[in-house]
N, C-alpha and C positions, 0 to 999 in steps of 0.2 A: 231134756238132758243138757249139763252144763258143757259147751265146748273152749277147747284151747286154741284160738287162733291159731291158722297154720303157717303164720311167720316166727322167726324168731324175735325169736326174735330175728335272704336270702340278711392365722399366724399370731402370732403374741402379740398382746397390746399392754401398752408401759404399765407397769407393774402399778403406777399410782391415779393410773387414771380408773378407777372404779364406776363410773357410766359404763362406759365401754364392755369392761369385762359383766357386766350387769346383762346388757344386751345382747352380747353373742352368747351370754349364757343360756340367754332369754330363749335366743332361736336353736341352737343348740340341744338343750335338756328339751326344747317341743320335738323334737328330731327323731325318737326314739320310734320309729317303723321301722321294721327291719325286712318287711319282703315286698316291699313294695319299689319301683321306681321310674326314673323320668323319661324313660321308651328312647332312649338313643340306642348308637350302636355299642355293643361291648368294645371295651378297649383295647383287648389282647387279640395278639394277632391267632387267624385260626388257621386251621388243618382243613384239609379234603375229604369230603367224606366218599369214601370210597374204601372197596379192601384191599389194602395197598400191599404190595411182594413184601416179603420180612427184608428184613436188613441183617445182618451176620456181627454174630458178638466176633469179640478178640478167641482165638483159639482156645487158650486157656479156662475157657469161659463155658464152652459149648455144652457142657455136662452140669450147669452151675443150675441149682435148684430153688424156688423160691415157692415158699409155704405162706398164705396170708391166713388168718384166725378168725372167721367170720365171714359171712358170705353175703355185706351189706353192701349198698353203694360205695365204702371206702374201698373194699375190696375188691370188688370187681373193677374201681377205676383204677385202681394201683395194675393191677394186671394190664389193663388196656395200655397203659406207658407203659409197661414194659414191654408190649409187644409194637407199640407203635415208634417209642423211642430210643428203644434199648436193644430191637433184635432179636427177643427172646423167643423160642420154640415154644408154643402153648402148651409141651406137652412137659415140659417146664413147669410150668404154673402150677399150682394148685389151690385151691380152696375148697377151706372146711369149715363144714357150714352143720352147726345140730339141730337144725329143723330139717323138714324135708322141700323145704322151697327156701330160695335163694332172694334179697332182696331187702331183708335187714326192715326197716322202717318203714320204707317207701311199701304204700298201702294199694289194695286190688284183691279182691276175691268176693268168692259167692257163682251165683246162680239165679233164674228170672222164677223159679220153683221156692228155693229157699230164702232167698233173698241176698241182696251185695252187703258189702261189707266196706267200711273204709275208717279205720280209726283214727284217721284225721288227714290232712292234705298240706301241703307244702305249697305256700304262695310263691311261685318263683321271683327273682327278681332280677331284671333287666340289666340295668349299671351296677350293682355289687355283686354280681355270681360270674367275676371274670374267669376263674380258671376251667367252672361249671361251660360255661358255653365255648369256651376254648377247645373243651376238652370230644363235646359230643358233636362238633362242628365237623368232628371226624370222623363218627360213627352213624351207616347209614338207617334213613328211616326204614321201619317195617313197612311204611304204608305211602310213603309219598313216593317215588322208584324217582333216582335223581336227586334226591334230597337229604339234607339232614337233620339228624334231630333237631339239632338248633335252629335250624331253618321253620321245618315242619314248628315248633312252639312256638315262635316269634310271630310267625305265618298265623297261623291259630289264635292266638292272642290278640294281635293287631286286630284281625275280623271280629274280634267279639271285645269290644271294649270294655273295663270296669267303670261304674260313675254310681257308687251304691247312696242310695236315697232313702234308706232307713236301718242309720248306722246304729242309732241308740232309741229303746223304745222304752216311755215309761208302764210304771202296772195299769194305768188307764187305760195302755195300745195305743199311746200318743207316741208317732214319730218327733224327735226330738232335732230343735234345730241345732246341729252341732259346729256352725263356722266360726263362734269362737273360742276357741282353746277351755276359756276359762280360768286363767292363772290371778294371781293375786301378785302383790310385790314381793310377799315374804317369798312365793314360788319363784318367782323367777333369780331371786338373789339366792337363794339354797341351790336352784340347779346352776347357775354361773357361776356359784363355789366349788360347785363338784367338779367343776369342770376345769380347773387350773390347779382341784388337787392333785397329786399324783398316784397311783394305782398300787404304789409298795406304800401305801398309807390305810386301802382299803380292805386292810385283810378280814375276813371274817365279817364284813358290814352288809346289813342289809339295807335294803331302799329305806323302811319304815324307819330304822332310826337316825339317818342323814335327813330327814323330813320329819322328824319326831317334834320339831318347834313350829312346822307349820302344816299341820294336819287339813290343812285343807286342799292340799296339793289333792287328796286321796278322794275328793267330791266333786273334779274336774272334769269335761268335758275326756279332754288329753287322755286324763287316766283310763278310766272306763275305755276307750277306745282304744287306747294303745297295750292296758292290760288283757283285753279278752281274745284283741290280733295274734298275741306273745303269749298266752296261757302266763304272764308273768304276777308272780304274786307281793305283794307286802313284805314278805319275807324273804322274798328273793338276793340274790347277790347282789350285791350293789358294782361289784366287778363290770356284771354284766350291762347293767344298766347303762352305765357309762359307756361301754363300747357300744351299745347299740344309738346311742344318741350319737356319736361321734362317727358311725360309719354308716348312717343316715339320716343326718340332718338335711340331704335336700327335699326330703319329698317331706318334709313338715309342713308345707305350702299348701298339701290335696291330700291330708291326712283323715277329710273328712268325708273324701267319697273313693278312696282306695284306690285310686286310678291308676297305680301304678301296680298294681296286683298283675303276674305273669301266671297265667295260665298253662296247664297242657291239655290237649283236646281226649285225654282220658284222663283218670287215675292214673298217678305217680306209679305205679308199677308195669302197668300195660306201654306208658308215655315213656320212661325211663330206663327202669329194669330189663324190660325184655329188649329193647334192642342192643342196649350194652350187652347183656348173654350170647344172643345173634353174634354178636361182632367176634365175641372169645370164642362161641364154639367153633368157630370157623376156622380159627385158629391151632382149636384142640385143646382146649385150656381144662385142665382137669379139674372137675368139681367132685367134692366128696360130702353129701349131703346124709342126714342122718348120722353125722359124726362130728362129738362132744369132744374136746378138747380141754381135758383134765389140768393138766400141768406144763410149765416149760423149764425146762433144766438150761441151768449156767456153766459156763465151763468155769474154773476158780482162776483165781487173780483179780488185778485192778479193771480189766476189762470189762465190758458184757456181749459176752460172746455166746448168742443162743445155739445148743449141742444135741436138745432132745425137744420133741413133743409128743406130752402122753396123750392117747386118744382113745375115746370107748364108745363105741358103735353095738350094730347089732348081734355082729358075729364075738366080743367082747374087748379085754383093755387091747394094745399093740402100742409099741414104742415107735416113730421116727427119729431115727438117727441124722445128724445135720455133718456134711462135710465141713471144711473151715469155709469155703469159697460158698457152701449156701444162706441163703437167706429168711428170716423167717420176722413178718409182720402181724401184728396184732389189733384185733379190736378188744381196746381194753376196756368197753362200757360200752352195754344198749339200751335206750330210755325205753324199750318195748318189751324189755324183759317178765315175765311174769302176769304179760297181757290175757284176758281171760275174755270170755264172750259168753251173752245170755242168749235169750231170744224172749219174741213177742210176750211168753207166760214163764221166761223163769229170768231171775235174774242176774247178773254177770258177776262172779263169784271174785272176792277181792282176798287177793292171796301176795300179801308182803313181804313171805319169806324171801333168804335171800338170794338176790337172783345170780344167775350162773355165767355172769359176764363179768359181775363183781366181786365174786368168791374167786374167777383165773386172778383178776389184776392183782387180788390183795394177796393172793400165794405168790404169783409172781413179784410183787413191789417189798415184799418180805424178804427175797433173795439178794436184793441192792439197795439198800434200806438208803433214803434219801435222795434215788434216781430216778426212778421208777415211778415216782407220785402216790396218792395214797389214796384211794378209794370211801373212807369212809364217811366225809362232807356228802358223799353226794347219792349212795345208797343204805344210809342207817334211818332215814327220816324219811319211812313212806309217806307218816298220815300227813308233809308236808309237800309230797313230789308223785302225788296223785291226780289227776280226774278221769273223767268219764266221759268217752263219745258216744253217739249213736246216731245208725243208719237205718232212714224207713225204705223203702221199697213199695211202692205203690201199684197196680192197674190203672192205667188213664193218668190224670191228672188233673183232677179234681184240686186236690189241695195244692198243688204246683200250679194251678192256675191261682187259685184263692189267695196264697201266698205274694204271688205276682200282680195282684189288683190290690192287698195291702200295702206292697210296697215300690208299688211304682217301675222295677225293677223283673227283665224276662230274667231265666234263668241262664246263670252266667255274669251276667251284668252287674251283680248285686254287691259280689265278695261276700262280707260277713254282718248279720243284724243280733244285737244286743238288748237283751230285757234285763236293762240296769235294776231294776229293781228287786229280779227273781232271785228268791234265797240259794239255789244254785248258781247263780251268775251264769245263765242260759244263753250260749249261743247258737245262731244255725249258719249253715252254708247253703247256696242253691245251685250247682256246678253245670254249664251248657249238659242239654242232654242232649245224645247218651253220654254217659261217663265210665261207661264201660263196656267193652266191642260186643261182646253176650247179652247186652241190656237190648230188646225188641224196642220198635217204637212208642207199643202199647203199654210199656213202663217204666215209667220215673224214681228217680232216686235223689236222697237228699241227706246229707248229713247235718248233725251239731255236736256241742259236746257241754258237760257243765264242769265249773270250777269248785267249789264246793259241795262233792259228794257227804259230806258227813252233816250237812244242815238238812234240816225239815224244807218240805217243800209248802209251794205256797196255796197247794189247792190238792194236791196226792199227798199226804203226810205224813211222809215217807222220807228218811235220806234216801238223796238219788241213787247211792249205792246198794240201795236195800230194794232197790225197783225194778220192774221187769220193764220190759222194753214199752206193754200196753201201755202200762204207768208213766211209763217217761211220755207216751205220744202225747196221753192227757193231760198232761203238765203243759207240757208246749199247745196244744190247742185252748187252754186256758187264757195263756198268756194272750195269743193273737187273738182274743175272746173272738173264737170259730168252734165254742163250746154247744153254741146251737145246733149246728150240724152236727157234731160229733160221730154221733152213731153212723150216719148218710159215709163221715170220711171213715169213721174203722172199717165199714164194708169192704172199701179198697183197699185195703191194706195186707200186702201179702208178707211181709215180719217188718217189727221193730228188732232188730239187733242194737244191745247194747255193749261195749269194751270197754273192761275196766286194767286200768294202767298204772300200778303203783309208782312205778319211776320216770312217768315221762316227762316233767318239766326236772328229773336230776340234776340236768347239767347246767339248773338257772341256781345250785344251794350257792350261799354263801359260805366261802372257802378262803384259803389262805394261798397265794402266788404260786407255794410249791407244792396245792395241794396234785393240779395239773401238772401230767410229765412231759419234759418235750418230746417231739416227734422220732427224732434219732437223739436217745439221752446222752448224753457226755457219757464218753468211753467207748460208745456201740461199736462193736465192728461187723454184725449185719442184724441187728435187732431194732425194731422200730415199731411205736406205737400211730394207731389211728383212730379215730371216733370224735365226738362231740365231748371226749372229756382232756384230749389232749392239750397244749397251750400254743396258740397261734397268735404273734402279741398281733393287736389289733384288729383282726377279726371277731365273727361272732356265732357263737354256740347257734345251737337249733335250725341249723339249714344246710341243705343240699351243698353249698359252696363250701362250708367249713369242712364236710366227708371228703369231695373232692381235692380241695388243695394240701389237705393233710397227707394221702395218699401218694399226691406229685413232689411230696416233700422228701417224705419214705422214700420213695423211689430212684429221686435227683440223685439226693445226698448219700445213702448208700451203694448206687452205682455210679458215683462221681460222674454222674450228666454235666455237660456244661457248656454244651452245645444247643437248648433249649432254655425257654427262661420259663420262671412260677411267676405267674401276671399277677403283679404288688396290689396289695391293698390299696384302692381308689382314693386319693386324700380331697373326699368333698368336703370334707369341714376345715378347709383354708383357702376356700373359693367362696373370691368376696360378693358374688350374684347369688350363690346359693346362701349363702349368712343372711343375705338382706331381704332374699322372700322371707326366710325361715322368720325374720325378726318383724316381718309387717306384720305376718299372720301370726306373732304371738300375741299381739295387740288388738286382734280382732277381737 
């Protein structure tokens, strides 16, 4: 039988000197990793983790209510500032959440019977996730006593270093030597173009036709690797592209053995989610799970002053009514919406209709027409903002061994390996085991995913979309030609789960400046959007940090905080040590 995942749903140079701007363009446009980085210490200052006595609002205040829309990591961080910076009663808080587990993206479930699950994983990252680690610096570990999350991951990661040694494999099963880039002149002059144009220039652009004169940027070393890190495609926003070369340009230097890849010692949900929950319930922070969030009413005028939220749960519709003094924030886009899951003999059912994150925005962005941003860039275009993961689950570890003597790399070590050649653009991950507190010793787990579901595969011929999980294992045992044993490894094999995700690279479409709304839109007087579709200038979509600081945004700015700071976006691309790695090793 088919199931539904039980979620819902890191300086100028003279205008005539042209070498110059050639070269940091060079290093630059190689720069584009975006979860990876240099293992220093974060730069914002942090918090204590401990559960600290509340703090007390102003009087006026004490009755003052705050509704969030969504029950993702933006959400639950936006509550944790306010109970940590603002003094708010958790009993205060709320969040509505229409799945019946809380946690939005961030991936964790299954069983050692059924098998795990994990539709994909979040590389953390070290020096660009400042408000990220600022933030859980505060919140204690479940499992270290004395410690913090941020401690516990860093702690965790440091012991288990990344140094992946078979980043790209060709169809032979040839690990490929990837130290140099591979750029041509034409590439490096199109990406040091890009790079001094300006961003109200790139409306609606994608990668492929800023590189459309030099087509071979697309057979790079760079690419392949930096596309299958980012699920980023060809037709991706060119918006983004640019920000991610620009807010990581230092780790281009060890972009070929991921070194700077930030772990957490579980799945992103066990690692993340559940301790931030810990932290709120303690607080009393009210969750209302199995509750759909229909509509949000305006009150009229030049304002945007949210009055109502409709909601339909089990027992049926109910209106909240919002005082003037409450608050009510939004996730107004989830890339996991409409996520679906097969298993070992059936496969993951691809279901595009449209999804129910993107039906609230576009009701709601309808009522403030030009405030509110517009939704349809970036969920009208499944068959562009698709792929597909899957998690095996094994006995022993047979092929987690096998895997590990093709590639040099124990598990953990590895980050992510690439079979450039497969008609899916096949990747896998091999994550320290366990990777999940319920995983026994006696079994291993491993994820991958492919980028091109609707191609034929190269030995099951089949789109990957059309595949059951068996099918997918035998594709990828193909590739690593471990097709001899075959049979020996499906013995151990207790499910292939596959997740098919119409909208999870959305937030990479190409769009136009206004298609993203800001955080608190011009007018708001306590209405505020959060998610990976909102506009953060200089940050970057698809990571844990962008949920986070979005949140601290909401939060600051419609409770006029300002006694706390939102730790700035890192400016490594005007640090002239990191330029000059970036630019030896575009030469490699």
């Amino acid at each position: 039988m088919i199931k539904q995942f039980p979620f819902k749903k890191p300086e100028p140079v003279k205008k005539n000197n042209h070498i110059a701007w050639w070269l940091v363009g060079t290093a630059v446009g190689a720069a584009a990793i975006a979860t990876i980085s240099m293992k220093n210490k974060p730069q914002c200052k942090k918090g204590v983790a401990q559960v600290a006595p509340l703090k007390h609002l102003p009087y006026e205040y004490t009755d003052r209510q705050v509704y969030f829309v969504g029950g993702g990591l933006g959400s639950l961080a936006g509550a944790a500032y306010l109970i940590r910076d603002c003094g708010f009663k958790g009993e205060n808080i709320h969040i509505i959440e229409g799945m019946h587990i809380l946690g939005g993206s961030n991936d964790g479930a299954g069983d050692v019977s059924q098998g795990f699950v994990c539709r994909g994983g979040r590389m953390l990252n070290e020096e660009t996730y400042e408000n990220f680690w600022e933030l859980f610096s505060s919140i204690p570990s479940l499992d270290m006593p004395g410690m913090s999350v941020t401690e516990e991951i860093l702690n965790f990661d440091h012991l288990h270093p990344t140094h992946a040694q078979a980043r790209l494999i060709d169809k032979n099963g040839h690990i490929l030597d990837v130290k140099s880039m591979g750029f041509n002149q034409a590439d490096r002059l199109a990406l040091g173009k890009l790079m001094i144009t300006p961003e109200e220039k790139l409306d609606d652009m994608t990668i492929e036709q800023w590189f459309s004169h030099t087509p071979h940027f697309f057979t790079t070393n760079f690419w392949y690797m930096w596309q299958t890190t980012f699920a980023f495609q060809k037709w991706s926003s060119l918006f983004e592209f640019k920000r991610y070369m620009e807010r990581m340009i230092f780790e281009f230097s060890r972009i070929e053995t991921l070194e700077g890849v930030t772990r957490t010692p579980y799945n992103q949900y066990e690692s993340v989610i559940l301790p931030l929950k810990a932290y709120l319930d303690h607080y009393g922070v009210d969750f209302s799970i199995n509750a759909t969030v229909t509509d949000i009413d305006f009150a009229e005028g030049d304002t945007i002053t949210a009055n109502a939220i409709h909601i339909e749960d089990e027992e049926g519709e109910k209106v909240i009514t919002l005082k003037s003094t409450d608050i009510c924030i939004m996730t107004n886009g989830c890339m996991t919406d409409n996520a679906r899951l097969g298993d070992f003999n059936t496969p993951a059912t691809y279901d595009p209709e449209k999804p129910i994150s993107g039906e609230l925005w576009a009701k709601v962005a309808r009522k403030k027409p030009g405030l509110l941003g517009n939704p349809e860039p970036f969920f009208n275009y499944p068959e562009e903002t698709n792929w597909e993961s899957f998690t095996v689950t094994c006995k022993g570890n047979k092929l987690l061994k096998k895997i590990e003597q093709f590639s040099g790399n124990v598990p953990g070590s590895g980050a992510l390996m690439t079979f450039k050649d497969s008609n899916w653009l096949m990747s896998i991950v091999v994550a320290a085991q366990p990777h999940f507190k319920g995983q026994p010793l006696d079994t291993t787990i491993f994820w991958g995913y492919g980028l091109y579901t609707d191609q034929i595969g190269d030995y099951v011929k089949k789109p990957m979309r059309e595949c059951t999980g068996k099918e997918i294992l035998i594709e990828l045992l193909h590739h690593l030609h471990f097709e001899d044993e075959q049979d020996e490894i499906l013995d151990t094999v207790v499910n292939v789960i596959p997740c098919m995700m119409p909208y999870i690279v959305s937030q990479f479409q190409p769009r136009k400046m206004t298609d993203r709304p800001h955080v608190v839109p011009e007018g708001s007087t306590n209405f505020a959007m959060i998610s990976q579709f909102v506009e953060i200038p200089e940050d970057m979509v698809f990571t844990e940090e962008y949920s986070v600081r979005a949140a601290r945004m909401a939060v600051y700015t419609l409770l006029n905080v300002t006694n706390q700071q939102i730790c700035p976006v890192t400016p490594y691309k005007k640090d002239p040590k990191v330029l000059k790695e970036a630019l030896k090793t575009s030469y490699r």
